[in-house]
N, CA, C and O atoms as CSV, one atom per row, in Angstrom:
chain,resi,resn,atom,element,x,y,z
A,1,UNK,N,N,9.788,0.884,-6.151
A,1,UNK,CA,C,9.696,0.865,-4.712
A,1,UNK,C,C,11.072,0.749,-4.066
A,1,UNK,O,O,11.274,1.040,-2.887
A,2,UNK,N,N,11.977,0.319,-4.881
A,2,UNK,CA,C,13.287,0.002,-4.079
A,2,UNK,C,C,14.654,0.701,-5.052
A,2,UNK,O,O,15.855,0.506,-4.865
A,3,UNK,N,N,14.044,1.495,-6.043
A,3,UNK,CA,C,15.357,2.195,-6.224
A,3,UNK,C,C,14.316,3.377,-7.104
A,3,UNK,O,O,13.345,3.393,-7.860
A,4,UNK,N,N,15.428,4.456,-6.304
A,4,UNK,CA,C,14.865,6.169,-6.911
A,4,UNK,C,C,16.112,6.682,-7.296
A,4,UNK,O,O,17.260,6.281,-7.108
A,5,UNK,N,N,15.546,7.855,-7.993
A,5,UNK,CA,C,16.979,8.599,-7.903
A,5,UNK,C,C,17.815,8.972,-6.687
A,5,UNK,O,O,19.017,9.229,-6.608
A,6,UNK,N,N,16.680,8.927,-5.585
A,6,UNK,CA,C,18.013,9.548,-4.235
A,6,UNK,C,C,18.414,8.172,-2.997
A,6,UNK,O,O,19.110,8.239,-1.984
A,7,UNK,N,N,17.458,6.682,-3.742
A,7,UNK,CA,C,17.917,5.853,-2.835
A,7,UNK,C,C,17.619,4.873,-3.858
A,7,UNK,O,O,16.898,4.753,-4.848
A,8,UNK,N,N,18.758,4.012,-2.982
A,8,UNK,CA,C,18.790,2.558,-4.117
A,8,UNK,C,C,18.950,1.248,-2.657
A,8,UNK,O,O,19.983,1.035,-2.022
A,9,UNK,N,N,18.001,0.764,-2.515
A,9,UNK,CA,C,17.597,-0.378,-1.668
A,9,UNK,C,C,18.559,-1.236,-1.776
A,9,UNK,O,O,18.475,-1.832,-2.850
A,10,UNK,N,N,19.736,-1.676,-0.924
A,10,UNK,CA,C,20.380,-3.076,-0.719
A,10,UNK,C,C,19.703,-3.980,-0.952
A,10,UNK,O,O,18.473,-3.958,-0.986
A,11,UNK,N,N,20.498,-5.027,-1.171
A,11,UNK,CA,C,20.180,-6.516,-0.930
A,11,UNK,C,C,19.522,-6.881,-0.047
A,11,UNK,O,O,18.352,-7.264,-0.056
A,12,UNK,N,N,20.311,-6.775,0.859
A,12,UNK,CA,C,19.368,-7.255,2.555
A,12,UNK,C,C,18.255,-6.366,2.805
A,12,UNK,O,O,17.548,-6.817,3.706
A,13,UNK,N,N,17.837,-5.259,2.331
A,13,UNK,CA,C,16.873,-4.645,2.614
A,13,UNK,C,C,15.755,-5.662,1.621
A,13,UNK,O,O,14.772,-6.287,2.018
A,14,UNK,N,N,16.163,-5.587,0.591
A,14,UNK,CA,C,15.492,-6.276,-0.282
A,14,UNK,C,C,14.643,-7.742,-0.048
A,14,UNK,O,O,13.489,-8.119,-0.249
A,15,UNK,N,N,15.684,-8.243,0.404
A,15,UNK,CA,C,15.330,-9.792,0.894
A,15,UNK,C,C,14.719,-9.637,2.291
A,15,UNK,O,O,13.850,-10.447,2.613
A,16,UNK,N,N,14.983,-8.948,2.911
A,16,UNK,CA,C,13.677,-9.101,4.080
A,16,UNK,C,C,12.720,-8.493,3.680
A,16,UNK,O,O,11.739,-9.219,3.519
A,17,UNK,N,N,12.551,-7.303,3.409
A,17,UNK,CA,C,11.203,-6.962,2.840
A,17,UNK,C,C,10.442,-8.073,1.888
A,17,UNK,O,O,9.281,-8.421,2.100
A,18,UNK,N,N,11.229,-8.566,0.839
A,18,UNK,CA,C,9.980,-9.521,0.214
A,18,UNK,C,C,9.964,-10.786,0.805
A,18,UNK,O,O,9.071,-11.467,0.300
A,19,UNK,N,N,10.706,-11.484,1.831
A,19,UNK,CA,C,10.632,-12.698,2.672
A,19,UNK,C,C,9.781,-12.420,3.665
A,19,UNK,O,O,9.581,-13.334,4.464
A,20,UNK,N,N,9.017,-11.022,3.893
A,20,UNK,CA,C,7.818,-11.020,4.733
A,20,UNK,C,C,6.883,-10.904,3.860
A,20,UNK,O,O,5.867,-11.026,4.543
A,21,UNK,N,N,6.563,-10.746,2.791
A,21,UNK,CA,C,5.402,-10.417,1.965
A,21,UNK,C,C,4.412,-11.304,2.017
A,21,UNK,O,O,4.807,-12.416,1.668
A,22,UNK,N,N,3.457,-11.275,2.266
A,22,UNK,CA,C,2.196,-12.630,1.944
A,22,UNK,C,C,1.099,-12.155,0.802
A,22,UNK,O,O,1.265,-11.000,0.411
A,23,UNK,N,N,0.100,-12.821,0.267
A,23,UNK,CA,C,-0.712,-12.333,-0.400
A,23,UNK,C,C,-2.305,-12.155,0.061
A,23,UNK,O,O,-2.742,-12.669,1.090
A,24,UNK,N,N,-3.036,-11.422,-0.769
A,24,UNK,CA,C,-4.349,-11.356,-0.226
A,24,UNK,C,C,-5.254,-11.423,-1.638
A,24,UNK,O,O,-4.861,-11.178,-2.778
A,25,UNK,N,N,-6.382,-11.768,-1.267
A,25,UNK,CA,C,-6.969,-11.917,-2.582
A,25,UNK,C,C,-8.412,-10.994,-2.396
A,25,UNK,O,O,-9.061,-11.277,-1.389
A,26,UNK,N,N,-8.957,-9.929,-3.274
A,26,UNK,CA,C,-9.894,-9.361,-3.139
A,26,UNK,C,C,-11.236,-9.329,-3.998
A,26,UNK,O,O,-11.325,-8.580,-4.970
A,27,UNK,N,N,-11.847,-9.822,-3.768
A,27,UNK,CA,C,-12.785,-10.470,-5.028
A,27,UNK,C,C,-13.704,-8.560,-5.262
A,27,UNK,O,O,-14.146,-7.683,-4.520
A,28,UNK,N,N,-13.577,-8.759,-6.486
A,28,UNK,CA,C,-14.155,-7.249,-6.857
A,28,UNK,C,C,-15.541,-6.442,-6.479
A,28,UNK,O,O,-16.717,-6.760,-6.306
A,29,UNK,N,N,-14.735,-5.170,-6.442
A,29,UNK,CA,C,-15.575,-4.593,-5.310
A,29,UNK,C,C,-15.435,-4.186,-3.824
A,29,UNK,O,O,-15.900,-3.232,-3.200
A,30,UNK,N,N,-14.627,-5.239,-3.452
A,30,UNK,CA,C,-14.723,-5.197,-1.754
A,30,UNK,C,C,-13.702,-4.010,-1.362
A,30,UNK,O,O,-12.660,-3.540,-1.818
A,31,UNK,N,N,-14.483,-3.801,-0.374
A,31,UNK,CA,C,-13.266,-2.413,0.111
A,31,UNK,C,C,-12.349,-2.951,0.936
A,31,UNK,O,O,-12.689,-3.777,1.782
A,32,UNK,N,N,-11.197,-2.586,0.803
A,32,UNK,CA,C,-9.520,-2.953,1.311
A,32,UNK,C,C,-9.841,-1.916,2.617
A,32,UNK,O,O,-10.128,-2.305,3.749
A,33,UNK,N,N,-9.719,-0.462,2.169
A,33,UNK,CA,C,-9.735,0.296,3.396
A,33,UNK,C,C,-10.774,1.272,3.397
A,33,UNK,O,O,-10.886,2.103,2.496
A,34,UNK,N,N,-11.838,1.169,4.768
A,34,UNK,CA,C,-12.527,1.436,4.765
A,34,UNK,C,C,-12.345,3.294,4.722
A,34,UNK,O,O,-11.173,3.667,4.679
A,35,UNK,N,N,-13.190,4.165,4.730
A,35,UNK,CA,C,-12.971,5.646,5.646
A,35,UNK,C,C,-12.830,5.485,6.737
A,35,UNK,O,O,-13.669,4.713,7.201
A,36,UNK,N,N,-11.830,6.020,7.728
A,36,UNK,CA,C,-11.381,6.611,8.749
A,36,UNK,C,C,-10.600,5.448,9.664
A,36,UNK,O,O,-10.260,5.499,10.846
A,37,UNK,N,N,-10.453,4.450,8.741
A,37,UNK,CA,C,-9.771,2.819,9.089
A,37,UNK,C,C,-8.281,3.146,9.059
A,37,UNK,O,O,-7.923,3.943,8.193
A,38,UNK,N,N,-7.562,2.750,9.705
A,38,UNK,CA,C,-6.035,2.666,9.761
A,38,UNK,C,C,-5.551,1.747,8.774
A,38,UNK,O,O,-6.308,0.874,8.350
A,39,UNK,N,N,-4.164,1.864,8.288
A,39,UNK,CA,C,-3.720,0.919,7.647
A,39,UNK,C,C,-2.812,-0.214,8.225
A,39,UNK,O,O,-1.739,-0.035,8.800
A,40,UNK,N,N,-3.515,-1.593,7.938
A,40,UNK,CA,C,-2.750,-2.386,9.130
A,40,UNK,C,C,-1.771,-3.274,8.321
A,40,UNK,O,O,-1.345,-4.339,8.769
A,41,UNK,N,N,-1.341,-2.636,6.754
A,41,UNK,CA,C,-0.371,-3.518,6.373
A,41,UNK,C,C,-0.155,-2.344,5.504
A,41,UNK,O,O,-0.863,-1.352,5.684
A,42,UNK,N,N,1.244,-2.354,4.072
A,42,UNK,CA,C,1.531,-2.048,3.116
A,42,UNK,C,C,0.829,-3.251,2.062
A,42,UNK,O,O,0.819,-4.457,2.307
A,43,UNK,N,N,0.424,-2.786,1.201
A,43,UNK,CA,C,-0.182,-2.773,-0.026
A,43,UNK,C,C,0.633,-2.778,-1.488
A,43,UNK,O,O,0.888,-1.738,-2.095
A,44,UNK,N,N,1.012,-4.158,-1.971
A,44,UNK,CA,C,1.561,-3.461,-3.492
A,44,UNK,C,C,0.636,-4.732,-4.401
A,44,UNK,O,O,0.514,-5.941,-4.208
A,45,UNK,N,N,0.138,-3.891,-5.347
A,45,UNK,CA,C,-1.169,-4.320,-6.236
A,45,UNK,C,C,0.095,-5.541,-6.998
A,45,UNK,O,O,1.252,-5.262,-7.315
A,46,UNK,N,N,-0.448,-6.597,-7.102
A,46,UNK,CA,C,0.297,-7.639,-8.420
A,46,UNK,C,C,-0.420,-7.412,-9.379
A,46,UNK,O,O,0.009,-6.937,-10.431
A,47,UNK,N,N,-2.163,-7.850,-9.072
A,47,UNK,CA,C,-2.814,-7.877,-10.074
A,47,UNK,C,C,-4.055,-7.409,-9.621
A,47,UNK,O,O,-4.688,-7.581,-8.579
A,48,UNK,N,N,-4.319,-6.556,-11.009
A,48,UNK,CA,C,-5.768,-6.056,-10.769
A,48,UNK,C,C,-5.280,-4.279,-10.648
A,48,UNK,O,O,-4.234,-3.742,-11.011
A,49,UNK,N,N,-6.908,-3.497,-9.774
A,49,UNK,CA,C,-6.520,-2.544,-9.840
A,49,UNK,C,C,-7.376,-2.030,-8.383
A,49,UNK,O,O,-8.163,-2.725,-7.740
A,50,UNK,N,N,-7.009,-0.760,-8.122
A,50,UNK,CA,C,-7.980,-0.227,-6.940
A,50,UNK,C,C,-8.050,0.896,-6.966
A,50,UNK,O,O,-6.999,1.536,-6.917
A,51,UNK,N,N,-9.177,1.505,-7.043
A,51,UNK,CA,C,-10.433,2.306,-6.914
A,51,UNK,C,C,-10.397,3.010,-5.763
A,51,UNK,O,O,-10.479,2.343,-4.732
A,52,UNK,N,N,-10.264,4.539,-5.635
A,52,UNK,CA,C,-9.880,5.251,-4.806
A,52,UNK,C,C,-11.246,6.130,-4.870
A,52,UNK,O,O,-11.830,6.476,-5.897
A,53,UNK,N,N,-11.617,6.410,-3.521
A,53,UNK,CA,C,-13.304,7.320,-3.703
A,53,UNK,C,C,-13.455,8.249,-2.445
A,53,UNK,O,O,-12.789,8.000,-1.440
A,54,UNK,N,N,-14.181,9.147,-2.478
A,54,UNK,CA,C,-14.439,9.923,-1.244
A,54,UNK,C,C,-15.893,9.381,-0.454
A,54,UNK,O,O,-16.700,8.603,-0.962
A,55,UNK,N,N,-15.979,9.870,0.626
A,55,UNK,CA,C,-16.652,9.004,1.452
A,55,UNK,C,C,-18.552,9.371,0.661
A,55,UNK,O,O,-19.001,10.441,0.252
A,56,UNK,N,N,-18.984,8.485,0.699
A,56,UNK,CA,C,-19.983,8.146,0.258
A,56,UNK,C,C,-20.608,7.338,-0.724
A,56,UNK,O,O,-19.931,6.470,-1.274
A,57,UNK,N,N,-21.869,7.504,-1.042
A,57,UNK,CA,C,-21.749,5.767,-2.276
A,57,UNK,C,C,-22.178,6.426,-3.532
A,57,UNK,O,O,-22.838,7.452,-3.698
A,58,UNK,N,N,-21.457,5.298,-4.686
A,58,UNK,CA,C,-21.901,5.645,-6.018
A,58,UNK,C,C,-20.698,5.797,-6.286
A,58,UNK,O,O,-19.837,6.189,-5.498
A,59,UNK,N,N,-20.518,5.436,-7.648
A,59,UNK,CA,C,-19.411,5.610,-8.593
A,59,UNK,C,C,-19.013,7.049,-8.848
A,59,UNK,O,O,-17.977,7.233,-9.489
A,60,UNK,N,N,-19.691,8.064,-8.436
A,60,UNK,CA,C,-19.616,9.498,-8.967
A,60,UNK,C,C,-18.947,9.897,-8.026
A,60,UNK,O,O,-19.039,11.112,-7.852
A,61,UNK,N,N,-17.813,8.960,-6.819
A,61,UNK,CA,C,-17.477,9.613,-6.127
A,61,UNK,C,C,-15.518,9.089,-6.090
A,61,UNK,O,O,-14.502,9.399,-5.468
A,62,UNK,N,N,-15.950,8.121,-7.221
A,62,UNK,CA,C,-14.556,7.845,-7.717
A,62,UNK,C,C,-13.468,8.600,-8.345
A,62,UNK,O,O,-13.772,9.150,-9.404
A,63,UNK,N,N,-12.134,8.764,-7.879
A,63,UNK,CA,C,-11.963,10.077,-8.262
A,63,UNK,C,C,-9.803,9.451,-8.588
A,63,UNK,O,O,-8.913,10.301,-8.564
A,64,UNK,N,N,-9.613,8.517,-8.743
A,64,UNK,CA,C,-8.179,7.655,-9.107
A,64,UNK,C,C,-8.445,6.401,-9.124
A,64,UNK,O,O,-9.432,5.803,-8.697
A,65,UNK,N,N,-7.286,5.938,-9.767
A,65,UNK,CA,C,-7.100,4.629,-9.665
A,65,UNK,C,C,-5.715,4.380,-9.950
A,65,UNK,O,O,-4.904,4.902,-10.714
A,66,UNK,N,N,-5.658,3.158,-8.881
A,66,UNK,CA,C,-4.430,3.042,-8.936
A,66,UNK,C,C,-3.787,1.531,-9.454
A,66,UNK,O,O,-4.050,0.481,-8.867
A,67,UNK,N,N,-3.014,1.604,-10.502
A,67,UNK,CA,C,-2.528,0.670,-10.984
A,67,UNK,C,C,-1.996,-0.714,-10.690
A,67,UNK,O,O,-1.750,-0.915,-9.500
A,68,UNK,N,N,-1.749,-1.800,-11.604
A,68,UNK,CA,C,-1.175,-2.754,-11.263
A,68,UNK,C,C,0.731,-2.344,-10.881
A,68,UNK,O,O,1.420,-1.425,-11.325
A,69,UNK,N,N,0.983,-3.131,-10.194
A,69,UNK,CA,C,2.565,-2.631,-9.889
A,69,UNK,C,C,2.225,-0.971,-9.204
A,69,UNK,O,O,3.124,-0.185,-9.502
A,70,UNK,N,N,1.215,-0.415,-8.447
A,70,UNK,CA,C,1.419,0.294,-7.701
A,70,UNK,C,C,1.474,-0.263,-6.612
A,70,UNK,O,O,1.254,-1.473,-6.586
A,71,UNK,N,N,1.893,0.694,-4.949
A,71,UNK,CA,C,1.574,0.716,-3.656
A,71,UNK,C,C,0.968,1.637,-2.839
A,71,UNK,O,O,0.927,2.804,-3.228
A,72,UNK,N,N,0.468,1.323,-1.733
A,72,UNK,CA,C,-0.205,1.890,-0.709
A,72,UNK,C,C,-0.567,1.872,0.432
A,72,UNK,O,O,-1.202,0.930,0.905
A,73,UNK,N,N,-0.206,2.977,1.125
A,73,UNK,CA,C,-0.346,2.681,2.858
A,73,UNK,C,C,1.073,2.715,3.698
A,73,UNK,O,O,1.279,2.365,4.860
A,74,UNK,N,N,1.976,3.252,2.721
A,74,UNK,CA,C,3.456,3.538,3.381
A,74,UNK,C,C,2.969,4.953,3.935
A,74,UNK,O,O,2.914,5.038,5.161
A,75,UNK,N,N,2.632,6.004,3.234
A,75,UNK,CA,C,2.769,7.092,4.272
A,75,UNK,C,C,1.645,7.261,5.248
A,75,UNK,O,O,1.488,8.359,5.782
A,76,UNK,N,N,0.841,6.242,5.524
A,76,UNK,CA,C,-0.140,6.213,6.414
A,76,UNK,C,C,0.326,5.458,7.387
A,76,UNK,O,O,-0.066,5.746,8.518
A,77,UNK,N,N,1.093,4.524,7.259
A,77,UNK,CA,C,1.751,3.955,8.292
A,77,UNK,C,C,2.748,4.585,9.245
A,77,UNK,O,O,2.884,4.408,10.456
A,78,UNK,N,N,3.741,5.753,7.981
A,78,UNK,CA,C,4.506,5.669,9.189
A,78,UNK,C,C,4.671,6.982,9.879
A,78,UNK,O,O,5.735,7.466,10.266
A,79,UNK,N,N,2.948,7.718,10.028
A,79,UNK,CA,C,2.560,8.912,9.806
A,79,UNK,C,C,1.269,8.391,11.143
A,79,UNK,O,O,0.983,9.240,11.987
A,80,UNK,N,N,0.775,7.377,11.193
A,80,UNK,CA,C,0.186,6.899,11.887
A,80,UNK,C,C,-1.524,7.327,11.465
A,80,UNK,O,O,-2.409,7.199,12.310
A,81,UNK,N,N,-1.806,7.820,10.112
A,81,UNK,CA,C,-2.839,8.078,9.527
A,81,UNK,C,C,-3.945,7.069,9.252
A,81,UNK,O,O,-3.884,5.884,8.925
A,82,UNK,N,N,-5.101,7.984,9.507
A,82,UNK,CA,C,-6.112,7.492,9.113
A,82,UNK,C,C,-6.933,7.435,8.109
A,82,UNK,O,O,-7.092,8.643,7.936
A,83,UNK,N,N,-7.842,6.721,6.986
A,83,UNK,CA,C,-7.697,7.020,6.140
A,83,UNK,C,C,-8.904,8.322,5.585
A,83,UNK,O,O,-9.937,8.467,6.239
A,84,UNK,N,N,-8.709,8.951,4.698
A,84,UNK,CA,C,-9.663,9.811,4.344
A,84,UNK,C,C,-10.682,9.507,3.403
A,84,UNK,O,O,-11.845,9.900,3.497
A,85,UNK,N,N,-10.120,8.639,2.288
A,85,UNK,CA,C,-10.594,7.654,0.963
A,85,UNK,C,C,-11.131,6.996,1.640
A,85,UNK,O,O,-11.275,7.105,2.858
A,86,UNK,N,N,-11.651,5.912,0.667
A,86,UNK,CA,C,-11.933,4.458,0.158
A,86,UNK,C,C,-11.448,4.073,-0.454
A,86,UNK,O,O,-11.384,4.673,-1.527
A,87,UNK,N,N,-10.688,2.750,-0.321
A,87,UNK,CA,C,-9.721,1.977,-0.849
A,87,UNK,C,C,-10.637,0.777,-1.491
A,87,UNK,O,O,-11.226,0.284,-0.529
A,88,UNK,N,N,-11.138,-0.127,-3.066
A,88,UNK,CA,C,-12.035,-0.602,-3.128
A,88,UNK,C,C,-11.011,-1.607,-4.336
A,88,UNK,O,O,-10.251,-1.001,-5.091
A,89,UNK,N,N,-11.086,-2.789,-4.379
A,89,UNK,CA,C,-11.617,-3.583,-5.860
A,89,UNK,C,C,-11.901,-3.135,-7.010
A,89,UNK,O,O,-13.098,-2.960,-7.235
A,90,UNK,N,N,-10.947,-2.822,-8.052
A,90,UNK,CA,C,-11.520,-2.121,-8.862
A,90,UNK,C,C,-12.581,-2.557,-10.059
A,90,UNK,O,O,-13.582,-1.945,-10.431
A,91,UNK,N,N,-12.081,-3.719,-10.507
A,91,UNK,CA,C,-13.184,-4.630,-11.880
A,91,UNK,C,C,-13.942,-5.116,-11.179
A,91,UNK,O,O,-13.776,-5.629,-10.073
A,92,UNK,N,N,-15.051,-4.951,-11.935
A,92,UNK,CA,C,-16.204,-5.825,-11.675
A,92,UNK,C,C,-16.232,-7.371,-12.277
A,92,UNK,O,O,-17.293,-7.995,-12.236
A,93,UNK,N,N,-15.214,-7.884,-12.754
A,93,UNK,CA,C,-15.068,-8.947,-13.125
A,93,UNK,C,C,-13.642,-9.853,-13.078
A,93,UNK,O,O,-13.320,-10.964,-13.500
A,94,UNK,N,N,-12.865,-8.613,-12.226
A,94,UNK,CA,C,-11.837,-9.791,-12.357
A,94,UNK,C,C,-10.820,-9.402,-10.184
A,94,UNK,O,O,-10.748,-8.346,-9.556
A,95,UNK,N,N,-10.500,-10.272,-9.958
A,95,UNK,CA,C,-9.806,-10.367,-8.690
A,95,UNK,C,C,-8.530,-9.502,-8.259
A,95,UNK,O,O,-7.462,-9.529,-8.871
A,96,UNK,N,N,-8.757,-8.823,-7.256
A,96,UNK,CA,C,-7.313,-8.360,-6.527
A,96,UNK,C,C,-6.396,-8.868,-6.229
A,96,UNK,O,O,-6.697,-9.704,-5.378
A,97,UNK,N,N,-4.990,-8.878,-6.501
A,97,UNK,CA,C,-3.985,-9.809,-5.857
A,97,UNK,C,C,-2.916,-8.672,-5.189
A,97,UNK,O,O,-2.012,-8.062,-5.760
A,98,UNK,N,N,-3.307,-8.616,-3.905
A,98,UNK,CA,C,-2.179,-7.985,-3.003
A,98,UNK,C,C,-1.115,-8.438,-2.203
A,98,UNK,O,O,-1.267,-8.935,-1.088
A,99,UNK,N,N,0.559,-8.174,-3.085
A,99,UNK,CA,C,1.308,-8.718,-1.827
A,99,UNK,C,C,0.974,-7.751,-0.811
A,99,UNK,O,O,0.407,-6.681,-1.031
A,100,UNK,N,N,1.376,-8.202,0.378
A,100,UNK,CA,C,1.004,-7.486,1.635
A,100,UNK,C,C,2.359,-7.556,2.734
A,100,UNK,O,O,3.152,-8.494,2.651
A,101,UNK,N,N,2.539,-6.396,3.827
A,101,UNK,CA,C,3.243,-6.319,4.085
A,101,UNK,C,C,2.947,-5.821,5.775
A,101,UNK,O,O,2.855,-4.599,5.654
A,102,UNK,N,N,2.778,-6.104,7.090
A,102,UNK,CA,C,2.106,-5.917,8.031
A,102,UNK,C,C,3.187,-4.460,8.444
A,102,UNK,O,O,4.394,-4.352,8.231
A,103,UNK,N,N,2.531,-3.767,8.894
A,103,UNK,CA,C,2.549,-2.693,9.305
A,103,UNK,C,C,3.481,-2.516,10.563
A,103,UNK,O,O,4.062,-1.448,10.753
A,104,UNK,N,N,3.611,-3.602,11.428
A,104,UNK,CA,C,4.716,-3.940,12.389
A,104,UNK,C,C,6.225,-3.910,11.736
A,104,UNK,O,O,7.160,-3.127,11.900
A,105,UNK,N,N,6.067,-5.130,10.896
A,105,UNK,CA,C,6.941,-5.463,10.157
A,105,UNK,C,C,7.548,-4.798,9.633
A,105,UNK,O,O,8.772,-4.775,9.766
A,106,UNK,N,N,6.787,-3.907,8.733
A,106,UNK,CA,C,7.579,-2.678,7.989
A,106,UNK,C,C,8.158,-1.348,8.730
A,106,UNK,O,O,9.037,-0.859,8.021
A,107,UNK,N,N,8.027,-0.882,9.480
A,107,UNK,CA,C,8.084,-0.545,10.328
A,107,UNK,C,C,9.335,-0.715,11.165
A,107,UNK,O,O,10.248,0.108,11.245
A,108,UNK,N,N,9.263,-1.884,11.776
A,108,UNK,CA,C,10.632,-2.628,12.184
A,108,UNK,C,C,11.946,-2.685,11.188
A,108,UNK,O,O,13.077,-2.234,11.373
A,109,UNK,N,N,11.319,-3.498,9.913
A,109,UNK,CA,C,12.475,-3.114,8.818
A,109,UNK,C,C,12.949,-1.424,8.244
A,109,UNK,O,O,13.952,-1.246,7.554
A,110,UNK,N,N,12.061,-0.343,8.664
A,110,UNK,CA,C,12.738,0.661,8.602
A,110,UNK,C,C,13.584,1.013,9.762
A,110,UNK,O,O,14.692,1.487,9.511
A,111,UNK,N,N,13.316,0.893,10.689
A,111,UNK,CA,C,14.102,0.522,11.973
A,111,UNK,C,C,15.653,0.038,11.777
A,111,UNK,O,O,16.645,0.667,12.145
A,112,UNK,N,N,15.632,-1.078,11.191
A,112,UNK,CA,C,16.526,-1.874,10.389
A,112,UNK,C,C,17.784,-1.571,9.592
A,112,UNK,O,O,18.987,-1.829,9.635
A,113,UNK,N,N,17.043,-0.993,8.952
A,113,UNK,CA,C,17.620,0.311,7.753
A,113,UNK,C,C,17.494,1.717,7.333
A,113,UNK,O,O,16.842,2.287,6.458
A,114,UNK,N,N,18.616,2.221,8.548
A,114,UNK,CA,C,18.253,3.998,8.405
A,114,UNK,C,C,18.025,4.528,7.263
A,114,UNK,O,O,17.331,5.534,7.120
A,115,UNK,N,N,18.918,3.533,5.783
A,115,UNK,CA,C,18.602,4.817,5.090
A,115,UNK,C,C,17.191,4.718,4.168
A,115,UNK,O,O,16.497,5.619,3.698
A,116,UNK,N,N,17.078,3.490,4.115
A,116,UNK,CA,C,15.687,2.840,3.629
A,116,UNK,C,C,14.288,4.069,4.226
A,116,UNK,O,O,13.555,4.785,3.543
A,117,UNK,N,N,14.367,3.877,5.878
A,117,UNK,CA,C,13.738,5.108,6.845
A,117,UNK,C,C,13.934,6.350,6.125
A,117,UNK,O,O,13.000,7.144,6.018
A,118,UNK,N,N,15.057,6.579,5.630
A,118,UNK,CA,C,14.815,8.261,5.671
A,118,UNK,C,C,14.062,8.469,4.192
A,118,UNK,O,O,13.135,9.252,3.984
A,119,UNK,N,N,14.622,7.670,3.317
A,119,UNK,CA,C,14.053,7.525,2.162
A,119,UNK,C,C,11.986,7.644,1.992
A,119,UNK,O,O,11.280,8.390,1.314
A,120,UNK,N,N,11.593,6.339,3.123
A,120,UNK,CA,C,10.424,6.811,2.757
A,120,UNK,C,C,10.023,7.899,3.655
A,120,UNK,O,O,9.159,8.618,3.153
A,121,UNK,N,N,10.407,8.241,4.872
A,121,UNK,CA,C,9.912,9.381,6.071
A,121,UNK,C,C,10.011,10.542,4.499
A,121,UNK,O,O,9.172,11.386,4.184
A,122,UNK,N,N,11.106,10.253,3.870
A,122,UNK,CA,C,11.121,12.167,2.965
A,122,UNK,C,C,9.760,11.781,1.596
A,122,UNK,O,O,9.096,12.729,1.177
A,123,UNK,N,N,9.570,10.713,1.185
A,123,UNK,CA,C,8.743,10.554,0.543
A,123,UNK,C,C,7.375,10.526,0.816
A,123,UNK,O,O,6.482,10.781,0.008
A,124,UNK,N,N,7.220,10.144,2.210
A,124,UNK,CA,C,5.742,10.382,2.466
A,124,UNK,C,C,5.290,12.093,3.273
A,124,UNK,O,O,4.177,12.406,3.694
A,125,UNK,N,N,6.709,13.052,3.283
A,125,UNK,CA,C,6.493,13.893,3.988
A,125,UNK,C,C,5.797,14.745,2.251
A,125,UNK,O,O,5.323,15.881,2.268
């Protein structure tokens, strides 16, 4: 998340971004983001996993998943998107742990840091 081949995240970018982080806890199953719901924070999985689906019910409509140490909801944020998925809990037996990152916030810290901004504006384009 903070170093690619075409950008490598400062310090200070660094430390404010994770000095806003809080956590969330998702007991399995529950949907994070609903269909056609905005994203009102950034998303990076600690633990656990989440279950990506197209709109309707049943497992037959599950179609990714996305890992521990992934993220989500940067290019919906700063794109102002809505979502098309379902964002869900993935085990049926074990808990979500999301740092979280409010959507203001991040936002502002790209503000912050042009090149941080251009970095994800070219990644979510």
């Amino acid at each position: 998340m903070f170093d690619d081949d075409d950008f490598e995240a400062g310090n200070e970018f660094i430390c404010d971004f994770i000095s806003n982080l809080y956590s969330r806890i998702y007991l399995p199953g529950n949907e994070i983001i609903e269909y056609g719901d905005t994203f009102p924070e950034l998303f990076m999985i600690q633990n656990g996993i989440v279950k990506l689906s197209l709109k309707g019910i049943g497992s037959e409509n599950e179609f990714f998943i996305l890992p521990t140490y992934t993220y989500f909801g940067d290019y919906q944020i700063l794109y102002d998107l809505k979502s098309q998925i379902i964002y869900k809990s993935g085990h049926t037996n074990k808990h979500l742990i999301a740092m979280c990152l409010k959507k203001n916030k991040f936002k502002e810290l790209l503000e912050d840091y042009p090149d941080a901004r251009k970095f994800y504006m070219t990644r979510a384009w």
